[in-house]
DRENZAMAR-738183 format. One line per 4 residues: number of its first residue (from 1); their letters; for each residue x, y, z of C-alpha. Coordinates in nm, 4 decimals. Layout:
% DRENZAMAR-738183
NUM) A) X Y Z  ...
//
This chain:
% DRENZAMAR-738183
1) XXXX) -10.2453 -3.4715 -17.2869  -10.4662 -3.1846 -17.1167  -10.7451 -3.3076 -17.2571  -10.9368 -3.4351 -16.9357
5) XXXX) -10.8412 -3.2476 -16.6027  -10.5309 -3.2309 -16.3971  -10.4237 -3.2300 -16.0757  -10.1957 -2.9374 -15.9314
9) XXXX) -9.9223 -3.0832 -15.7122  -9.7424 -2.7538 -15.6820  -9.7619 -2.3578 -15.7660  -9.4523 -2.1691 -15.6741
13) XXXX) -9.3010 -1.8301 -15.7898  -8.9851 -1.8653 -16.0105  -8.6701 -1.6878 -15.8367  -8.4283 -1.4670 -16.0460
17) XXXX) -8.1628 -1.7510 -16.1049  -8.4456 -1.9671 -16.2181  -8.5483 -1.7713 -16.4931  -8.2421 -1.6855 -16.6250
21) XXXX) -8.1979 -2.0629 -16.6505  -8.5695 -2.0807 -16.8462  -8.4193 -1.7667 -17.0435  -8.1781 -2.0114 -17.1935
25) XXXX) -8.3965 -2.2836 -17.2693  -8.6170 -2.0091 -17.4458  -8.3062 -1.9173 -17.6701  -8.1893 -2.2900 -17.7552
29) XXXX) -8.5435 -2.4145 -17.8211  -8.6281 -2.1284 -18.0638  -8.3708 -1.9464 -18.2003  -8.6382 -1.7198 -18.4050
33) XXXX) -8.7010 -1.5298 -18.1097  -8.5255 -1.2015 -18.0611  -8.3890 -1.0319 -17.8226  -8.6926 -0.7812 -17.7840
37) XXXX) -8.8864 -1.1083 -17.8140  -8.7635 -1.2043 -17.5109  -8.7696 -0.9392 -17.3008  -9.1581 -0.9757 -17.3715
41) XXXX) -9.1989 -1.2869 -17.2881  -8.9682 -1.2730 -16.9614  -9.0125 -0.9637 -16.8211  -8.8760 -0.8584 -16.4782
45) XXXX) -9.2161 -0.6780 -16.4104  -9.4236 -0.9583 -16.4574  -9.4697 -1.2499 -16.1963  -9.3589 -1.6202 -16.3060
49) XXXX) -9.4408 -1.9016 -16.1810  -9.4040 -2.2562 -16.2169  -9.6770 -2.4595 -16.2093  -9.6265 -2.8747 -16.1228
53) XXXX) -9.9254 -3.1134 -16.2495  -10.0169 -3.4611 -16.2498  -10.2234 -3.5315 -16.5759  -10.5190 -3.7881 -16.6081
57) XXXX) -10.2741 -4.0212 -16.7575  -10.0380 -4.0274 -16.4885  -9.7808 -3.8040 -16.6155  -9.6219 -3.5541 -16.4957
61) XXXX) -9.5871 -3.2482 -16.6290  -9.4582 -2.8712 -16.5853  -9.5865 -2.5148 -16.6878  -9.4533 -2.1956 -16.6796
65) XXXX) -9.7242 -1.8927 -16.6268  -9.6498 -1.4988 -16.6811  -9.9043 -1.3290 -16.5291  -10.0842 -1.6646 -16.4786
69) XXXX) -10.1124 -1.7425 -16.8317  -9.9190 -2.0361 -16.9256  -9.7003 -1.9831 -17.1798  -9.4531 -2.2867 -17.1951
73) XXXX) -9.4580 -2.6362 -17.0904  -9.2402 -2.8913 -17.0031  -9.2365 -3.2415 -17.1001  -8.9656 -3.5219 -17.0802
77) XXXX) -8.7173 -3.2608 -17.0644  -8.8205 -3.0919 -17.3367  -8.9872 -2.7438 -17.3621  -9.2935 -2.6647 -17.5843
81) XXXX) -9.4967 -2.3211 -17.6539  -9.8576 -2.2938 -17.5490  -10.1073 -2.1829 -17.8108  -10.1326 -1.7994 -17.5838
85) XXXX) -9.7504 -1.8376 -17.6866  -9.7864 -1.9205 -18.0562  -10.0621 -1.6618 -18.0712  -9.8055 -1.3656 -18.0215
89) XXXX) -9.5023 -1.5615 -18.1175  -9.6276 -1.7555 -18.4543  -9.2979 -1.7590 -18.6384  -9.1248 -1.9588 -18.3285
93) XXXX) -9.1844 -2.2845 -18.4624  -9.2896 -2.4554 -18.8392  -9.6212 -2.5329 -18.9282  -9.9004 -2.7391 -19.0618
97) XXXX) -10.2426 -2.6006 -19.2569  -10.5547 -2.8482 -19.2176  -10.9145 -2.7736 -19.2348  -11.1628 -2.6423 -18.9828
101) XXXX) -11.3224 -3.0510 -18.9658  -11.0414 -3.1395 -18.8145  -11.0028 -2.9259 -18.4580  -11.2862 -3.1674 -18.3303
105) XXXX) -11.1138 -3.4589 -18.4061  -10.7919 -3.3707 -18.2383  -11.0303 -3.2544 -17.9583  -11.1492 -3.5912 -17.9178
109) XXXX) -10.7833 -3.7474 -17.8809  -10.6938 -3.8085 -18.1987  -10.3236 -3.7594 -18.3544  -10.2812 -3.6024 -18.6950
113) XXXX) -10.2906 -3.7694 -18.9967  -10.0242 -3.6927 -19.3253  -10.3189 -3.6338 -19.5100  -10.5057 -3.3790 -19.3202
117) XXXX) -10.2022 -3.1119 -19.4239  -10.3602 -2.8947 -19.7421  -10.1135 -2.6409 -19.8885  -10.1596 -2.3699 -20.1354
121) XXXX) -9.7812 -2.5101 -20.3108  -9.8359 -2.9227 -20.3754  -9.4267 -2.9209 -20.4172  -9.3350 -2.8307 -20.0643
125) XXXX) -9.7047 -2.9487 -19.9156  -9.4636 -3.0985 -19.6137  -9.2492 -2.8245 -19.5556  -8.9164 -2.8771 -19.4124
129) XXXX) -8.9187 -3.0601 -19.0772  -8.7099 -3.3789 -18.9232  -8.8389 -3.6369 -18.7089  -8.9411 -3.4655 -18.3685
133) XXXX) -8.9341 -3.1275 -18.4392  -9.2138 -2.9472 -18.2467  -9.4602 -2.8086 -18.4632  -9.8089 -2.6276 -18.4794
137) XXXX) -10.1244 -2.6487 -18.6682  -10.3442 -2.3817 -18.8314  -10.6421 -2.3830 -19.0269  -10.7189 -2.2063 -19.3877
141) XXXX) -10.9279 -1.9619 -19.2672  -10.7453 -1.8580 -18.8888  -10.3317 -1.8600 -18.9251  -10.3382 -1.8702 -18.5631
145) XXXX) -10.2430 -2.1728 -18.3532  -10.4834 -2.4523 -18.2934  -10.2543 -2.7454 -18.1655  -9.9129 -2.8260 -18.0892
149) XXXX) -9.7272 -3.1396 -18.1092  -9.4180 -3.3713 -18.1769  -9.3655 -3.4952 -18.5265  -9.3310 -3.8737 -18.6101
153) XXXX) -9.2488 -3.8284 -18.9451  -8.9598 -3.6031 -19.1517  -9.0990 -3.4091 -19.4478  -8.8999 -3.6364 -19.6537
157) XXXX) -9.0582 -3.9379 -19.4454  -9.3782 -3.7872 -19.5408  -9.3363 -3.7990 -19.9068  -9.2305 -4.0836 -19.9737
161) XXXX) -9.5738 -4.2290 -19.6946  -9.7872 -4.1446 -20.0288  -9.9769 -3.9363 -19.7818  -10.0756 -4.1603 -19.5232
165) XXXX) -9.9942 -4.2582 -19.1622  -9.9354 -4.0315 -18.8524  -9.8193 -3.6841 -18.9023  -9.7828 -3.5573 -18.5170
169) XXXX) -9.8725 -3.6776 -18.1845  -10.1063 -3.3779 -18.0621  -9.9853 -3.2233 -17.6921  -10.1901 -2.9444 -17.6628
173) XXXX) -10.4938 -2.8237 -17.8360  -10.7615 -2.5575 -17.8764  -11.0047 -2.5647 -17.5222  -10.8129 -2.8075 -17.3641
177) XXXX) -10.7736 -2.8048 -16.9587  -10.4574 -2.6146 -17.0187  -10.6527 -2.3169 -17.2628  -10.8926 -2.3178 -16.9380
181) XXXX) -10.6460 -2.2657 -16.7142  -10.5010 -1.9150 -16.8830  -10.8947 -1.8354 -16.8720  -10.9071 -1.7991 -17.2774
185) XXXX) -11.0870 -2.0571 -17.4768  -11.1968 -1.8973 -17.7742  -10.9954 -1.8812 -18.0847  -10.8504 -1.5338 -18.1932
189) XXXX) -10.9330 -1.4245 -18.5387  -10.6538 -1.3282 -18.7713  -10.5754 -1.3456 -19.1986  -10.6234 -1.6568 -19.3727
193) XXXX) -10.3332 -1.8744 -19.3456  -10.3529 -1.9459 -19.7422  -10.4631 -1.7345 -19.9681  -10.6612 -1.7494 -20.2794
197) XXXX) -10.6417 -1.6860 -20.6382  -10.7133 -1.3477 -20.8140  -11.0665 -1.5153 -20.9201  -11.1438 -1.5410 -20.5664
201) XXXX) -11.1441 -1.9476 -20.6056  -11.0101 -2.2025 -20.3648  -10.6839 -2.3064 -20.5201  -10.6462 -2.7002 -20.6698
205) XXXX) -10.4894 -2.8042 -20.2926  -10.7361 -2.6665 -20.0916  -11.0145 -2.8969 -19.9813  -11.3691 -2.7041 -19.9461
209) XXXX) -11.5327 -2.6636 -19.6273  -11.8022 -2.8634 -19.7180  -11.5855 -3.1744 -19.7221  -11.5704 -3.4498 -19.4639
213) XXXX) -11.2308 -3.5096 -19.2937  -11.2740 -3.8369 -19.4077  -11.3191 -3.6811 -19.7848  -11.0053 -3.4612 -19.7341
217) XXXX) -10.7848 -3.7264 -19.6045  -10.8824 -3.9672 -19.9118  -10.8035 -3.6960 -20.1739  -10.4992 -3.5769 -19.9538
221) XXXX) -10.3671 -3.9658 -20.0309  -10.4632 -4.0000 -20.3504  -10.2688 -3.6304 -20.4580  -9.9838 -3.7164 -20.2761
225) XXXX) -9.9096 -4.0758 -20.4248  -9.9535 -3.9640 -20.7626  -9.6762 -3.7043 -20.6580  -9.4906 -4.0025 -20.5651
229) XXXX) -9.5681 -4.1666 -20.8741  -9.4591 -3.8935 -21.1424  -9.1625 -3.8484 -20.9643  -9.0073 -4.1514 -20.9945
233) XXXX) -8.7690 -4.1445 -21.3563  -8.6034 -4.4845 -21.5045  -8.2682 -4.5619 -21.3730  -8.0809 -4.7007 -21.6365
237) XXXX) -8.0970 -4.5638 -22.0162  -8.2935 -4.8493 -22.1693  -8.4253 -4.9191 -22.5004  -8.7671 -4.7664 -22.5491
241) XXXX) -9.0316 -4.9818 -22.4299  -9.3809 -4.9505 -22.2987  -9.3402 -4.7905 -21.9152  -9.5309 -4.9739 -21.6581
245) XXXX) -9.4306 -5.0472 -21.2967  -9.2797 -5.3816 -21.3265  -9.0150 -5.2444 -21.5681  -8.9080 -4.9786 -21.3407
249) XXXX) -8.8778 -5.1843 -21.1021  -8.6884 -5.4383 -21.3095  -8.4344 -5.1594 -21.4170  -8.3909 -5.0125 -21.0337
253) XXXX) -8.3137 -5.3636 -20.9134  -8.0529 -5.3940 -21.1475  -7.9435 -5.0267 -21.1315  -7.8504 -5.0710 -20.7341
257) XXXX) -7.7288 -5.4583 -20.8305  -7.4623 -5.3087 -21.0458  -7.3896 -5.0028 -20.8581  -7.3510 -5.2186 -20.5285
261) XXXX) -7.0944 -5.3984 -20.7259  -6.8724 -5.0833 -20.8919  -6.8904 -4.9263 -20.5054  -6.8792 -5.0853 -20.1921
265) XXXX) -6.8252 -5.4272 -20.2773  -6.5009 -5.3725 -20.4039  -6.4017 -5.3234 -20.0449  -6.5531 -5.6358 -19.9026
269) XXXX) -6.3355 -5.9691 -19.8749  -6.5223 -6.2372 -20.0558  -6.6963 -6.4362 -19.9822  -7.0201 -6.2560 -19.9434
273) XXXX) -7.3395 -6.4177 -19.7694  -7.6313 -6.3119 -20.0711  -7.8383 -6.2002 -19.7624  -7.5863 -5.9289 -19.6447
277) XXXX) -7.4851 -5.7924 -20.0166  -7.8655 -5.7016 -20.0437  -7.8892 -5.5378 -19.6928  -7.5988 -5.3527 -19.6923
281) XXXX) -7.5047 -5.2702 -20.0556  -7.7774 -5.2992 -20.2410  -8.0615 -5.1143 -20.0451  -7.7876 -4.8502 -19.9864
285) XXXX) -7.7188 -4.8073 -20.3395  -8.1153 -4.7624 -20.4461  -8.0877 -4.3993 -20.5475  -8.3381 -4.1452 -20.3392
289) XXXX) -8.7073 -4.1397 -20.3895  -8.6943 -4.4375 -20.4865  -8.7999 -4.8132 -20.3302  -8.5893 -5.1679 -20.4394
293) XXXX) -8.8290 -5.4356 -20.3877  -8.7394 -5.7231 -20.5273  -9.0516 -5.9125 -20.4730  -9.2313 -5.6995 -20.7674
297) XXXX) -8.9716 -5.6954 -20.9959  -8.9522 -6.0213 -21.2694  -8.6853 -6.2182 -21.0211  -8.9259 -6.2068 -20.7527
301) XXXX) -8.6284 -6.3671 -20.5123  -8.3137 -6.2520 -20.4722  -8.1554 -6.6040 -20.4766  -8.3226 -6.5955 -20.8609
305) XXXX) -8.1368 -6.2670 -20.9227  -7.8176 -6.3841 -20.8537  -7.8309 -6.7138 -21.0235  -7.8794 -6.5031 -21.3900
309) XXXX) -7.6359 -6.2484 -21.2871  -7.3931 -6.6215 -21.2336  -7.5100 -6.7660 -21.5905  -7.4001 -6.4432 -21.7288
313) XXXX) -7.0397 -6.4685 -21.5701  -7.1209 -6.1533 -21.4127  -7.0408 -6.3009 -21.0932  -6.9528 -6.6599 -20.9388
317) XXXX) -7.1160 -6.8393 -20.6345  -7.1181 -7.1124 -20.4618  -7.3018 -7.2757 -20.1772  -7.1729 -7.2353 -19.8515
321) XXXX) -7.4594 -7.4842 -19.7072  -7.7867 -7.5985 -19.7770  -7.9847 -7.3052 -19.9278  -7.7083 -7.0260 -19.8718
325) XXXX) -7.5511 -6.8465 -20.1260  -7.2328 -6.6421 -20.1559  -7.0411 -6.4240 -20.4332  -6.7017 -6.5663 -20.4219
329) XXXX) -6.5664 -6.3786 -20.7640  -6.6731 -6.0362 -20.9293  -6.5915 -6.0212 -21.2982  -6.5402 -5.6853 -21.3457
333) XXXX) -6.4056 -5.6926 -21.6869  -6.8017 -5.7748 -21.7897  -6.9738 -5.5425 -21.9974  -7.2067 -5.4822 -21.7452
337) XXXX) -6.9709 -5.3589 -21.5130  -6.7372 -5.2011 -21.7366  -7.0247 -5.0478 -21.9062  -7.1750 -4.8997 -21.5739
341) XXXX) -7.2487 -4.5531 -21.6060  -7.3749 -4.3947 -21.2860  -7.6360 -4.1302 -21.3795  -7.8173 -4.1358 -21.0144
345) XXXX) -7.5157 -3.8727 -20.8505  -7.7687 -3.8604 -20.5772  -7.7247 -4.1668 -20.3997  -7.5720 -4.2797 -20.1329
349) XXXX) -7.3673 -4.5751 -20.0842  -7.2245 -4.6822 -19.7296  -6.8439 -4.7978 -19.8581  -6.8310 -5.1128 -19.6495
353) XXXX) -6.9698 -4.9409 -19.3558  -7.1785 -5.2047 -19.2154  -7.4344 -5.1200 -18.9341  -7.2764 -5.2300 -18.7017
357) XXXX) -7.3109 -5.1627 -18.2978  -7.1249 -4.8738 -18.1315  -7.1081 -5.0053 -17.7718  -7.0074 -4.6783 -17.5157
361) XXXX) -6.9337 -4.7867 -17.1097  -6.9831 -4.4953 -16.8664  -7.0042 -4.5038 -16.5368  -7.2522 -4.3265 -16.2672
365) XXXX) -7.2504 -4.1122 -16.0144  -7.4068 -4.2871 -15.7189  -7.4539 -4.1380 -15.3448  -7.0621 -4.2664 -15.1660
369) XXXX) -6.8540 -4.0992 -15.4676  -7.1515 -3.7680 -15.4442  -6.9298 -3.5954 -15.2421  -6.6493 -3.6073 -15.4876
373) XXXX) -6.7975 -3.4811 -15.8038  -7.0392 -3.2089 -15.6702  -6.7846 -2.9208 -15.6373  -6.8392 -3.0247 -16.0375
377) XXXX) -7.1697 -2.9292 -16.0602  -7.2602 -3.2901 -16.1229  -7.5703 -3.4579 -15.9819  -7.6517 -3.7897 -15.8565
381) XXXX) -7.7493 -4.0351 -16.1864  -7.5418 -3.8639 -16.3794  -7.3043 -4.0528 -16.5694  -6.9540 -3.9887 -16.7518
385) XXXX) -6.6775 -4.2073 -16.8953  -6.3935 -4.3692 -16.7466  -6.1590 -4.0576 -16.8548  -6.3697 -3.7989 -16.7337
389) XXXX) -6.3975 -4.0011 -16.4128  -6.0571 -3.9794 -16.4202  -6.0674 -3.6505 -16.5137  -6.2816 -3.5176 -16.2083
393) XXXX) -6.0988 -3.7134 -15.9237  -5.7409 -3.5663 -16.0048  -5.9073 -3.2017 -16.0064  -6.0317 -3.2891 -15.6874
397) XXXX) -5.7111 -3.3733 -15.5496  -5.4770 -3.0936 -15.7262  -5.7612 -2.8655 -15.5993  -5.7605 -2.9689 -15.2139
401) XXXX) -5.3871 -2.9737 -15.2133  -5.3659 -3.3574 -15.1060  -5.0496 -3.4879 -15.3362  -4.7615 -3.5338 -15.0809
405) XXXX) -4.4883 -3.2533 -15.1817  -4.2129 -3.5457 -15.1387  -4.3805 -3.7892 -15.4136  -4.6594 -3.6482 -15.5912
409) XXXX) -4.7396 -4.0435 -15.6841  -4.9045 -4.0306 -15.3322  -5.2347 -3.8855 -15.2348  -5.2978 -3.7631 -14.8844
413) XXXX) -5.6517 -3.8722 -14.7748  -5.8882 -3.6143 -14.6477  -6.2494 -3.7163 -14.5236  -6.4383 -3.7330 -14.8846
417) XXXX) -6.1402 -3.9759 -15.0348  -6.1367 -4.2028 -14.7115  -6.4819 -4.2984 -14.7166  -6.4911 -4.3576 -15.0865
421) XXXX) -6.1660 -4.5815 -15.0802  -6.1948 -4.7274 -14.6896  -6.5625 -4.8052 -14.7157  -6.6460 -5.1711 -14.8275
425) XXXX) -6.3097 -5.2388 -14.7902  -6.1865 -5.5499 -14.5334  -5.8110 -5.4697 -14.5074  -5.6933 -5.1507 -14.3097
429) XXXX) -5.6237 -4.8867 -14.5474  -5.3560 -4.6250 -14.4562  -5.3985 -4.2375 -14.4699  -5.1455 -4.2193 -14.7761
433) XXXX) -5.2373 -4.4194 -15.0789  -5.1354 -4.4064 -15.4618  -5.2585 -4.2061 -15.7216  -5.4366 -4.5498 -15.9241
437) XXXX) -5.5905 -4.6794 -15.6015  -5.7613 -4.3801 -15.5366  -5.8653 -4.4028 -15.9242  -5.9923 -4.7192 -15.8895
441) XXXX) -6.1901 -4.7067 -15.5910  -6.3473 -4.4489 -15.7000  -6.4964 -4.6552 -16.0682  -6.5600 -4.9074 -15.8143
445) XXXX) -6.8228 -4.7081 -15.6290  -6.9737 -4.5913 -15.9382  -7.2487 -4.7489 -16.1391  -7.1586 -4.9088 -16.4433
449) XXXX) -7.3971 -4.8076 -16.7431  -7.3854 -4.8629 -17.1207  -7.5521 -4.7621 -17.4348  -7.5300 -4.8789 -17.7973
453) XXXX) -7.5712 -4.6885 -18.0757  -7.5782 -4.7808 -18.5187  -7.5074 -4.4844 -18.7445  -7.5359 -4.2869 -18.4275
457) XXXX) -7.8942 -4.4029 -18.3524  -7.9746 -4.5147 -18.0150  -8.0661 -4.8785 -18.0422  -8.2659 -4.8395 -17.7070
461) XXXX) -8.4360 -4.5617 -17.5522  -8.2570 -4.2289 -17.5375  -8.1808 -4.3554 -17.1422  -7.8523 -4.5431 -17.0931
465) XXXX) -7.8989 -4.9112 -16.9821  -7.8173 -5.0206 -16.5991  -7.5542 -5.3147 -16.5543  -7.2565 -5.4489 -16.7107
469) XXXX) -7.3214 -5.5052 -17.1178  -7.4573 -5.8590 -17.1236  -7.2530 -6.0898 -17.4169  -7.4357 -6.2585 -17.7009
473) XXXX) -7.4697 -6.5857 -17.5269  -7.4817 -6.9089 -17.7720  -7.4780 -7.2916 -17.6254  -7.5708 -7.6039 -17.7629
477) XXXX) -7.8417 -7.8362 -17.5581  -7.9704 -8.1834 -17.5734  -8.2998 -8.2002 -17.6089  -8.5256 -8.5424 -17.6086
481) XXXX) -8.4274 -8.8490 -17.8057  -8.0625 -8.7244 -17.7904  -8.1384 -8.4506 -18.0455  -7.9328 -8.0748 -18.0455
485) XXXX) -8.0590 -7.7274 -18.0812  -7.8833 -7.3878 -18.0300  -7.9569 -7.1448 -17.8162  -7.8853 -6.7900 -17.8494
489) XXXX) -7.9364 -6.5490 -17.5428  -7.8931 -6.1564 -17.5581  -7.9641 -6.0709 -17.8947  -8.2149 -5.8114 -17.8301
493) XXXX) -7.9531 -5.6217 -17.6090  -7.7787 -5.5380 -17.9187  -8.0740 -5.3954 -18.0715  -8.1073 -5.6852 -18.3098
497) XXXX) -8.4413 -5.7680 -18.4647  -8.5237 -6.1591 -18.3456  -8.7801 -6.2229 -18.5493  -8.6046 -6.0965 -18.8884
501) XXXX) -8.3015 -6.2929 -18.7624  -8.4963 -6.6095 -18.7100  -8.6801 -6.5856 -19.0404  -8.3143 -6.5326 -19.1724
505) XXXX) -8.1494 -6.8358 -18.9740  -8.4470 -7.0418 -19.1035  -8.3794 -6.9504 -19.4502  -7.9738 -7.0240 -19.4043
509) XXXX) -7.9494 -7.3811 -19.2221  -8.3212 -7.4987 -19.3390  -8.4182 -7.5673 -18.9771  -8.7113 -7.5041 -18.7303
513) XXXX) -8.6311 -7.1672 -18.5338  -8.8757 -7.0807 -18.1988  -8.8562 -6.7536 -18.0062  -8.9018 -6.8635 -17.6368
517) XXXX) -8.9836 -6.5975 -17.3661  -8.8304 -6.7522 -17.0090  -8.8725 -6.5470 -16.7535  -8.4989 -6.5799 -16.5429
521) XXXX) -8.3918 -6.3697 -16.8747  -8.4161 -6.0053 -16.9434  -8.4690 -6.0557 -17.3342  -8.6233 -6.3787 -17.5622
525) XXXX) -8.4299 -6.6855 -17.6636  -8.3777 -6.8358 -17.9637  -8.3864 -7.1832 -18.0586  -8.3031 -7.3055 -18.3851
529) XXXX) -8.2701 -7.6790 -18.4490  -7.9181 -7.8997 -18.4701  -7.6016 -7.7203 -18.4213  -7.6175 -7.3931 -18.6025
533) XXXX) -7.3165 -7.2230 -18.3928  -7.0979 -7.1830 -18.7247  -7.3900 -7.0054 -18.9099  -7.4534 -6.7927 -18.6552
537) XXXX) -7.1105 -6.6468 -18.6257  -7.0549 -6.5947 -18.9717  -7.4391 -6.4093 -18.9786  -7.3427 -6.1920 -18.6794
541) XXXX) -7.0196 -6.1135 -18.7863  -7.1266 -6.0425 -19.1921  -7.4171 -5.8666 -19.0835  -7.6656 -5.7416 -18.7556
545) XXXX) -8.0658 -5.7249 -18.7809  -8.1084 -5.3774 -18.5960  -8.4346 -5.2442 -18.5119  -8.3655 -4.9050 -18.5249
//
C-alpha cells in the first residue's frame, strides 16, 4: 500500500479533544498496552499530528505522527501500528516468523503465503488468530517487525489449508514510502525471534538460510499436510482392516450419515429433499478436522448413498420428480441407528437451524430530518431502526417541551418539526399535529436501508444496502414455438450462490438452466426451462445457496 509514493493532501496538528478520541481507539485496538504504555505513546509534550494521503492506488489513507514519526495508520476505519510502533511496542499485536528470503518478496508487492510461517513448535506453527486480526511478521534472526497486515485466514483455517494459500494481505512493510517518511529505513537489530537447540543446530522447523523461498514454501506444505494427515483418526470403531484413505473416508461419510439422522433430523418434518439433508445435516455433523466428501468415498454420489441406506430399510424414499429424491420415513428402530454410538463429542450439529437469511430494515438519517437527530450526536448517513427512530423523535419533543399540557396526544410544532412534516407535503398542515404523524413523517424523510445477514455473517459487504429490499421475483414467459421457461430475478440480493443453485435446479427438474446478465437489473437472471415454479419454492424454502 506505501509501496510506490504518495501524495499529501493534508498535515494538521491534532487538538486535545482529538487525541483523547485516538487515546480510545489506542485502548480498544490493543488492549496489551498499559497505561504507562500509553502515556508514551501519547504524550502531552510531544506534538501530534495527523497526516491525510492519497496513495498510488487511489486510496485514501490517514497517519498519525508523534514527533513526526508515524506511528499509527488508518485504513477503512480501522487503525493499524507502524513498524516504529511495533519496534517499541512488539507485544501489541500476534505474530508470524518467516525467513530473511522473504522481506524482498513482500517488498515487491507480494502477500504472504501459509507456508512462509516457520516455527520452532510444529503443534501451534499458526498460533492463535481469527480471520482479520491484524498481525506482524518477523524473521528468525531479528524479532523485530518487518511487515504488518490483515489476515485472510484463521489459525484453524490455516491448518486445515495443508499449508498453502494466502496467509495476510501485507499493508506496510520494511523501506516502504511510509518507513521513509519517519526518516528510518534500516532494520533495528534485536535477539533471535526463535531460538536454537543446546547443540547450537537449527531446530527440525526451521528452514536454513541457504534455502530458496520457493524451497521453504514447498517443505512448509509438505510438513503441514502430513500434520493434517496424522491427525485425522477413524470415526466409527470398525473391524480391523488395512487403513488407506478411501476407508476413512467411507467410515466418515457414514459416521455424519448416521449422526445427521440421531440429531437434527429428528426435528425436520419429512419429507426431506436428499440435496438439503446433505447441506444442512450432514456437512454439519462431519466432526472437526475432518472433510466429508462424498465423491472419494466408494458411493461416489450421494443419490447412490441413499439408495443402500433404502435397501437396508434404514430409511424410505421416494421420488418427488424426475431425478429428485426425498427421505419420507426414518427407521429408527434399525441397528444402525439404535446401535449409534457417538464417540466424536466434538462436533457440532446445527438442530434444524437452517441457514437461513436474517433480513434487518433501518432507516437513514438524510439532510431534512438532520436537524432532528443531531442534539443526538448522530451524523448524516447514519442509520438506526424504526424504534430507535422512534426513540429519538419523542426525546426530541419531551426535551423541547412541545406536548400540549391539555392532551399530551398532541405535539406543538416548533421550526425543526414543521419543516420535516410540512415539507413535501400538498395539504395545509396545522401548527398542532398528533403524536404518530409526527412519527411518520419523520420515517418518511429518512432513507430506507437494509442488510441481511446468515449465522450472523453479512451476506454483502459490511455496508448496509440502499433501497427498499427487492423480493425474489419468479414469472413464467413464452418463449418461441409457444414453449415456457422460468425466470427468477433477485436471487443474488439474498446472498444466494446462482451458479450452485442452477447446477442444483438442473440436477432437480432435468432441464437446461442459463444465467442471463440484462442490464435494466441490478443482479443476473435465471432461466431454467418449462415451468419449474413448484421446484423452486420447495428449494428456497428447504434450503438457500449462500455465498458467504
Amino acid at each position: 500500500m506505501f509501496r510506490k509514493p504518495f501524495k499529501i493532501k493534508s498535515n494538521t496538528q491534532m487538538k486535545g479533544c482529538d487525541k483523547k478520541k485516538l487515546k480510545l481507539e489506542l485502548i480498544r485496538n490493543f488492549p496489551t498496552l498499559t497505561t504507562e504504555n500509553l502515556k508514551e505513546i501519547l504524550s502531552t509534550k510531544d506534538d501530534i499530528s495527523l497526516v491525510k494521503i492519497l496513495t498510488h492506488c487511489g486510496e485514501f489513507i490517514h497517519f498519525y505522527c508523534v514527533e513526526k514519526i508515524p506511528i499509527l495508520f488508518s485504513r477503512a476505519n480501522k487503525l493499524y501500528p507502524t513498524l516504529y510502533f511495533l519496534w517499541k511496542y512488539p507485544n501489541a499485536l500476534p505474530f508470524f516468523t518467516t525467513v530473511p528470503e522473504v522481506v524482498p518478496v513482500l517488498q515487491g508487492g507480494a502477500d504472504f503465503m501459509v507456508a512462509g510461517i516457520v516455527s520452532e513448535n510444529s503443534n501451534n506453527r499458526f498460533g492463535n488468530v481469527n480471520k482479520n486480526d491484524t498481525v506482524y511478521i518477523n524473521l528468525i534472526e531479528n524479532k523485530v517487525a518487518v511487515a504488518v497486515g490483515e489476515c485472510v485466514l484463521s489459525s484453524h483455517d490455516m491448518y486445515m489449508s495443508g499449508g498453502r494459500g494466502k496467509c495476510m494481505i501485507v499493508l506496510h512493510v520494511v523501506e516502504d514510502e511510509l518507513c521513509k517518511f519517519g526518516g528510518i529505513v534500516s532494520l533495528p537489530q534485536q535477539a533471535p525471534s526463535v531460538k536454537k537447540s543446546s547443540n547450537d543446530e537449527e531446530l527440525t522447523n526451521i528452514v536454513p538460510k541457504k534455502q530458496t523461498y520457493a524451497s521453504t514454501v514447498k517443505q512448509q506444505e509438505n510438513e503441514c499436510l502430513n500434520e493434517k494427515l496424522q491427525a485425522i483418526k477413524i470415526a466409527d470403531e470398525v473391524p480391523e482392516i488395512e487403513s488407506s484413505p478411501e476407508n476413512d473416508i467411507n467410515d466418515i461419510v457414514m459416521y455424519c450419515f448416521l449422526k445427521a439422522l440421531n440429531t437434527s433430523v429428528k426435528n425436520v418434518k419429512l419429507p426431506l429433499l436428499i440435496s438439503n439433508f446433505y447441506k444442512v445435516h450432514m456437512i454439519p455433523a462431519c466432526p472437526k478436522n475432518r472433510n466429508i466428501d462424498i465423491k472419494k468415498s466408494r458411493f461416489k454420489k450421494m443419490s447412490k448413498l441413499i439408495q443402500e441406506m433404502a435397501a437396508e430399510d434404514v430409511i424410505r424414499i421416494e421420488e418427488s420428480s424426475p431425478g429428485v429424491l426425498s427421505i419420507i420415513h426414518v427407521n429408527y428402530s434399525h441397528h444402525l441407528l439404535s446401535g449409534f454410538v457417538d464417540d466424536q463429542p466434538d462436533t457440532t450439529i446445527k438442530d434444524n437451524k437452517m441457514d437461513e437469511p436474517k433480513v434487518c430494515e433501518k432507516y437513514s438519517v438524510t439532510a431534512t430530518v438532520l436537524p432532528l437527530f443531531s442534539e443526538f450526536l448522530i451524523k448524516k448517513g447514519e442509520s438506526m431502526t424504526v424504534s430507535e427512530a422512534r426513540k429519538y423523535t419523542a426525546q426530541y419533543i419531551r426535551k423541547h417541551n412541545l406536548p400540549l399540557p391539555e392532551n399530551q396526544s398532541l405535539v406543538k410544532l416548533n421550526d425543526v418539526l414543521r419543516n420535516i412534516v410540512i415539507q413535501g407535503s400538498n395539504s395545509e398542515i396545522p401548527e398542532i399535529v398528533k403524536w404518530e404523524e409526527i412519527m411518520n413523517r419523520v420515517l418518511y424523510k429518512m432513507s430506507r436501508t437494509f442488510k441481511i445477514t446468515t449465522n450472523n455473517t453479512t451476506v454483502f459487504s459490511q455496508k448496509e444496502q440502499k433501497g427498499k429490499l427487492p423480493l425474489i421475483d419468479i414469472r413464467i414467459a413464452n418463449k418461441s414455438k409457444n414453449k415456457k421457461v422460468t425466470l427468477i430475478n433477485n436471487l443474488e440480493a439474498y446472498g444466494i450462490n446462482i451458479e450452485e443453485f442452477s447446477r442444483e435446479c438442473q440436477k432437480g427438474v432435468a432441464a437446461s438452466a442459463t444465467i442471463n446478465q440484462i442490464s435494466a437489473l441490478k443482479s443476473s437472471q435465471l432461466q431454467i426451462q418449462g415451468n419449474q415454479i413448484n421446484f423452486i419454492e420447495k428449494i428456497l424454502t428447504g434450503y438457500l445457496f449462500f455465498t458467504s
